[in-house]
KOLKE-619478 format. One record per residue (C-alpha): residue number from 1; y, x, z. Coordinates in nm, 2 decimals. Example, Ala and Ser with C-alpha at 12.3 -4.5 7.8 and 13.67 -1.06 7.14 Angstrom:
# KOLKE-619478
[1, [-0.45, 1.23, 0.78]]
[2, [-0.11, 1.37, 0.71]]
END
This chain:
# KOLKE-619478
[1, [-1.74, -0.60, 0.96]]
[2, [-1.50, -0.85, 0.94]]
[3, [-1.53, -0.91, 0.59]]
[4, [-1.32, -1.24, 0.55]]
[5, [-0.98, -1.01, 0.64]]
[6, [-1.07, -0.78, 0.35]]
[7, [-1.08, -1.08, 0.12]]
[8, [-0.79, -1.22, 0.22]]
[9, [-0.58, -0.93, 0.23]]
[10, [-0.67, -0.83, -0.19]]
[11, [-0.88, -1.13, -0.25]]
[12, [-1.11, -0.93, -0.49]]
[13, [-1.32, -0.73, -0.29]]
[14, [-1.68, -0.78, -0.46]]
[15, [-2.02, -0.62, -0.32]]
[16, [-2.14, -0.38, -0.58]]
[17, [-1.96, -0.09, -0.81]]
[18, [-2.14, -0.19, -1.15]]
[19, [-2.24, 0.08, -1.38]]
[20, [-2.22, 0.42, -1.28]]
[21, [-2.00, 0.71, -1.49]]
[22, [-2.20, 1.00, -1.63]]
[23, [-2.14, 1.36, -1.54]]
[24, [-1.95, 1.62, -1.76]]
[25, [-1.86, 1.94, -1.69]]
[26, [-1.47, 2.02, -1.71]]
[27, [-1.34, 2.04, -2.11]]
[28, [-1.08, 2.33, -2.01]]
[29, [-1.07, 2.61, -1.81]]
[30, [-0.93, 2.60, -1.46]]
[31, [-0.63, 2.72, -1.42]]
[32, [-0.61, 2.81, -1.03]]
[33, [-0.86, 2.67, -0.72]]
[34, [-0.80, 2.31, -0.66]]
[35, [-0.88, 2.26, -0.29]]
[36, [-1.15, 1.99, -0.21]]
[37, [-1.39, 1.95, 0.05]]
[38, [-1.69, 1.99, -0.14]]
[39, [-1.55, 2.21, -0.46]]
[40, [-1.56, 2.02, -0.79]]
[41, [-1.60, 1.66, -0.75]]
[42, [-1.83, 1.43, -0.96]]
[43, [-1.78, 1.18, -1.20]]
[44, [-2.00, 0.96, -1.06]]
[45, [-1.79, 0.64, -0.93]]
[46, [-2.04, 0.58, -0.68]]
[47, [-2.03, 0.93, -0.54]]
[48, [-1.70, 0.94, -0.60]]
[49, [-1.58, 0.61, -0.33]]
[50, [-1.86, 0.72, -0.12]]
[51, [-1.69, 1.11, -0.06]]
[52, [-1.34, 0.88, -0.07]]
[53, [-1.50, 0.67, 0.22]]
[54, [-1.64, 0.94, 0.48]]
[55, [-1.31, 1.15, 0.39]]
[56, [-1.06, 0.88, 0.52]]
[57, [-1.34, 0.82, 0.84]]
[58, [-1.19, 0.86, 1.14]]
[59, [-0.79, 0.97, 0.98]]
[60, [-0.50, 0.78, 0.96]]
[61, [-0.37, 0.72, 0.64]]
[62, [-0.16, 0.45, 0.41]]
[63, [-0.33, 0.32, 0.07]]
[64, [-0.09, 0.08, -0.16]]
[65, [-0.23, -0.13, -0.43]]
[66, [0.03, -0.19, -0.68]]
[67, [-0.05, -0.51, -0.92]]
[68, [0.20, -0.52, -1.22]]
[69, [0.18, -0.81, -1.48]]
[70, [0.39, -0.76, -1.83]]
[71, [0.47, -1.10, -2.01]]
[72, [0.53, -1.08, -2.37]]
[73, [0.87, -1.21, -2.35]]
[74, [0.95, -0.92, -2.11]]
[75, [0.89, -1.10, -1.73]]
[76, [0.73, -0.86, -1.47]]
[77, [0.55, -0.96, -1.17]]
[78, [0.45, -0.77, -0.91]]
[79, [0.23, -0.79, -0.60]]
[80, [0.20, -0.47, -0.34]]
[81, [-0.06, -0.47, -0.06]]
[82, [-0.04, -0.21, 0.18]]
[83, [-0.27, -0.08, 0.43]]
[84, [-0.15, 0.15, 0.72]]
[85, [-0.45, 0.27, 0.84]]
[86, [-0.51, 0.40, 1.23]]
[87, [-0.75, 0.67, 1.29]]
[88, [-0.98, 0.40, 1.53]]
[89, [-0.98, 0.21, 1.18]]
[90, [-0.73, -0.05, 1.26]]
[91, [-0.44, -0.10, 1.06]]
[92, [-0.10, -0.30, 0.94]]
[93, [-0.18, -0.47, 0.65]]
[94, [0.13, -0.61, 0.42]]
[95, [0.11, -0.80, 0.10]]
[96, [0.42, -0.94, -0.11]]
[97, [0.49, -1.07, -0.43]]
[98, [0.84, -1.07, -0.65]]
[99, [0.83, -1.24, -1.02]]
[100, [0.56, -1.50, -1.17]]
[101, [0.30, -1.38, -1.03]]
[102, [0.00, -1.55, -1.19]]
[103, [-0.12, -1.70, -0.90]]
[104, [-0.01, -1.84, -0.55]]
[105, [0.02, -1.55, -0.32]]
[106, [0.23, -1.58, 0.03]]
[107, [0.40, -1.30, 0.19]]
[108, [0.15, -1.20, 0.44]]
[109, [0.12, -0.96, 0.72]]
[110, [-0.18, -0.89, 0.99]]
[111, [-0.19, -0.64, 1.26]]
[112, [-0.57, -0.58, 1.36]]
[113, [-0.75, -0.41, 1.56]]
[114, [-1.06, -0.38, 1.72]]
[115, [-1.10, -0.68, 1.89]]
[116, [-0.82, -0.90, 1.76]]
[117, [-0.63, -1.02, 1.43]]
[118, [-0.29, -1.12, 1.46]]
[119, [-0.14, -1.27, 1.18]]
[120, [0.19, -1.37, 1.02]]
[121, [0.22, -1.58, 0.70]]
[122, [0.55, -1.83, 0.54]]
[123, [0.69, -1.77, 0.90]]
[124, [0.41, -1.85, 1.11]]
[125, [0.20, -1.60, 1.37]]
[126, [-0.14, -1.67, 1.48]]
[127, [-0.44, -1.51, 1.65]]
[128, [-0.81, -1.50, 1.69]]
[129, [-1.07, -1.26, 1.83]]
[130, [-1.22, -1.06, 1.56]]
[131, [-1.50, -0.73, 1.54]]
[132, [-1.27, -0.54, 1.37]]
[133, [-1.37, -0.39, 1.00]]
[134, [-1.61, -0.11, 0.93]]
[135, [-1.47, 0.01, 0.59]]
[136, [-1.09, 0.03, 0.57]]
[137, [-1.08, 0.29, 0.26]]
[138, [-1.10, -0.04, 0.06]]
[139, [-1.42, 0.18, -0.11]]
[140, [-1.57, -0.11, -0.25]]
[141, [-1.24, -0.22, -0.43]]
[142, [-1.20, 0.12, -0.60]]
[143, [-1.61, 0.11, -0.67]]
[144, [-1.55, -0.22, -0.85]]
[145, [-1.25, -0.06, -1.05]]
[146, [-1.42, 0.27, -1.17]]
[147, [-1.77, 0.15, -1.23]]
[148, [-1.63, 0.04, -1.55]]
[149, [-1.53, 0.35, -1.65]]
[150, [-1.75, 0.67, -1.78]]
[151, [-1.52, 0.94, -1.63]]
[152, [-1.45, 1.30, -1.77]]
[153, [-1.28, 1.55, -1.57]]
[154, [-1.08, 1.85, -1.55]]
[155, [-0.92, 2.06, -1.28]]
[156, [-0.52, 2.05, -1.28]]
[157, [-0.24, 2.20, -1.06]]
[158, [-0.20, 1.88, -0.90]]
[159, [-0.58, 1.84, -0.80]]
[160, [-0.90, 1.68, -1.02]]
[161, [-0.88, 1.47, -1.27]]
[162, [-1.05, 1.20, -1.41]]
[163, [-0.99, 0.98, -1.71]]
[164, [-1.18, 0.68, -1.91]]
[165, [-1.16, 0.42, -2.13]]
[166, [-1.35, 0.11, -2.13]]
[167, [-1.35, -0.10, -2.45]]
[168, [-1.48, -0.38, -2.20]]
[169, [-1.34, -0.42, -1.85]]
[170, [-1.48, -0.75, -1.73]]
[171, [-1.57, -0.60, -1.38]]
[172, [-1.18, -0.46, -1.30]]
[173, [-1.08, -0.74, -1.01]]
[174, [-0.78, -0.94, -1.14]]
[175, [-0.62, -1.31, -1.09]]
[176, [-0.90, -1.52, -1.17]]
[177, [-0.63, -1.69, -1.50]]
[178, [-0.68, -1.37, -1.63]]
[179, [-0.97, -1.33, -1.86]]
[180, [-1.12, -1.13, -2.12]]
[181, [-1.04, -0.80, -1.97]]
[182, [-0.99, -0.54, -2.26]]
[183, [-0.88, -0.20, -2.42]]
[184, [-0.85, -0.01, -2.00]]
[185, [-0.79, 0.36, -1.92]]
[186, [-0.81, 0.48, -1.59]]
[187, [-0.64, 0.77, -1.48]]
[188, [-0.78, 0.95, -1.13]]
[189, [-0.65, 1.23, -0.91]]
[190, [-0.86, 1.37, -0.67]]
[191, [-0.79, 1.60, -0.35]]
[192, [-1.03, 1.70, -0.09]]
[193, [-1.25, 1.45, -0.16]]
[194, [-0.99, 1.18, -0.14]]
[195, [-0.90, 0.93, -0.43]]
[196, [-0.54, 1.02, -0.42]]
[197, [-0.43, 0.79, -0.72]]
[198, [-0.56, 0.56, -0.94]]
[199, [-0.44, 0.37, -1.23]]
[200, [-0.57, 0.16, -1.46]]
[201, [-0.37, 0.00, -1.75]]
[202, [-0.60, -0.27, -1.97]]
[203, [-0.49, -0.64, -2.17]]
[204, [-0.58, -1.00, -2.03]]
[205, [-0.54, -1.34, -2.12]]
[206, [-0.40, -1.63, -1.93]]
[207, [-0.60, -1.93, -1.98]]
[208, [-0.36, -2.20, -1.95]]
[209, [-0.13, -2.06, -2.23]]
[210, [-0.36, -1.82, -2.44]]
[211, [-0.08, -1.53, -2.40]]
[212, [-0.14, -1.15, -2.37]]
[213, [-0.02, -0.95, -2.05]]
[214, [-0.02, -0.64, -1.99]]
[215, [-0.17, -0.52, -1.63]]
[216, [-0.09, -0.22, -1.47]]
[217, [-0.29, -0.14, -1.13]]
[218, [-0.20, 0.13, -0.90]]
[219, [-0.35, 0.27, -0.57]]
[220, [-0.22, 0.54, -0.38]]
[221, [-0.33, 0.71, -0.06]]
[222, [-0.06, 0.86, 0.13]]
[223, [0.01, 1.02, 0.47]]
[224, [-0.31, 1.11, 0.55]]
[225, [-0.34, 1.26, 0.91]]
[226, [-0.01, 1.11, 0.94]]
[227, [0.18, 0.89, 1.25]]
[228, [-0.01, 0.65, 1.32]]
[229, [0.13, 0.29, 1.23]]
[230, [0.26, 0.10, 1.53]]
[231, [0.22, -0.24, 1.62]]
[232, [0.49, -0.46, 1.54]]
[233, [0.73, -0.65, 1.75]]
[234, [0.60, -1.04, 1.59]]
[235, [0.25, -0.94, 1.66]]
[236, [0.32, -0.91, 2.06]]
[237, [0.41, -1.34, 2.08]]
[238, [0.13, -1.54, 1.89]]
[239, [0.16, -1.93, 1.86]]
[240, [-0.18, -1.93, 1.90]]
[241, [-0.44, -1.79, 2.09]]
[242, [-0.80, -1.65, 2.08]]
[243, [-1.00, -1.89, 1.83]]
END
């Protein structure tokens, strides 16, 4: 697995999904059948990325990560990272950044594939051989985001879904300025064993100015079984080759 592109690309990806959620049965009564590959899905967060994981195997699909910072004296900054995913497991990955984001991120873009990374960052394209990357449901990202949380569900028109709070939330992956992670709720949908959306809103401090911000993350899977992403034009002419 090529584990450096998965760091680069959110920059937060840790080993390990923290506590686990408990299991609760549903607190209202379904209203119709929710389709889902194994019936009602778990609370578990562990269980939970693991079905996401082995659902995406093998299936093209496009996951967004949405990272929103709120400054108290109104400022938004936003970065987006976006995986188009092919069903071999390689992908076009995207990341940008509008507003004060708090800290240095360049527009980036890499094609990969199996045997190669092409990348193109401030302008510049380079290559080098690579082994490709085992897990590209970003699994152990969304482990590290709902281990905090002790999720309770319920079955909805829209799919399954899970909610939490977490008083704590040390263990959601933010800009390393941003500390004392507080007051979170996550907010989950679920279809065919697939985390469709997530969202978790929670309070941080900046270090260097002792301000509250508001952070919104979203991730959404989309397109699943979809058109396969196509390599782009840059990604054909590298300045450099193999490393």
């Amino acid at each position: 697995m090529d584990r450096r592109l998965l760091v680069v690309a959110l920059g937060v990806l840790l080993v390990g999904a923290g506590c686990q959620g408990v299991t609760t049965e549903p607190e209202t009564v379904t209203p119709a059948e929710v389709p889902s590959a194994t019936g009602e899905p778990t609370t578990d967060s562990d269980e939970l990325v693991e079905q996401h994981r082995e659902a995406l195997r093998n299936q093209s699909h496009t996951t967004t990560v949405t990272l929103t910072v709120a400054y108290p004296n109104g400022t938004v900054a936003i970065r987006t990272d976006t995986f188009a995913v092919e069903s071999d497991g390689g992908y076009l990955y995207e990341r940008r950044a509008v507003g004060p984001y708090p800290e240095t991120v360049t527009n980036l873009s890499i094609w990969q594939n199996d045997t190669h990374e092409v990348r193109r960052e401030d302008g510049t394209v380079t290559a080098q051989r690579s082994s490709g990357v085992d897990d590209t449901s970003l699994s152990q990202y969304l482990g590290r985001i709902l281990g905090t949380f002790e999720l309770r569900g319920e079955s909805t028109a829209a799919g399954y879904r899970l909610t939490g709070t977490a008083e704590r939330a040390q263990s959601v992956p933010l800009p390393a300025v941003l500390l004392d992670h507080r007051n979170a709720t996550a907010d989950v949908t679920v279809r065919g064993d697939i985390l469709r959306t997530v969202t978790v809103d929670l309070e941080a401090d900046r270090y260097d100015s002792d301000e509250t911000v508001d952070v919104e993350i979203a991730v959404t899977v989309e397109d699943v079984g979809a058109t396969e992403p196509t390599r782009p034009g840059w990604a054909d002419d590298p300045t450099a080759g193999d490393a």
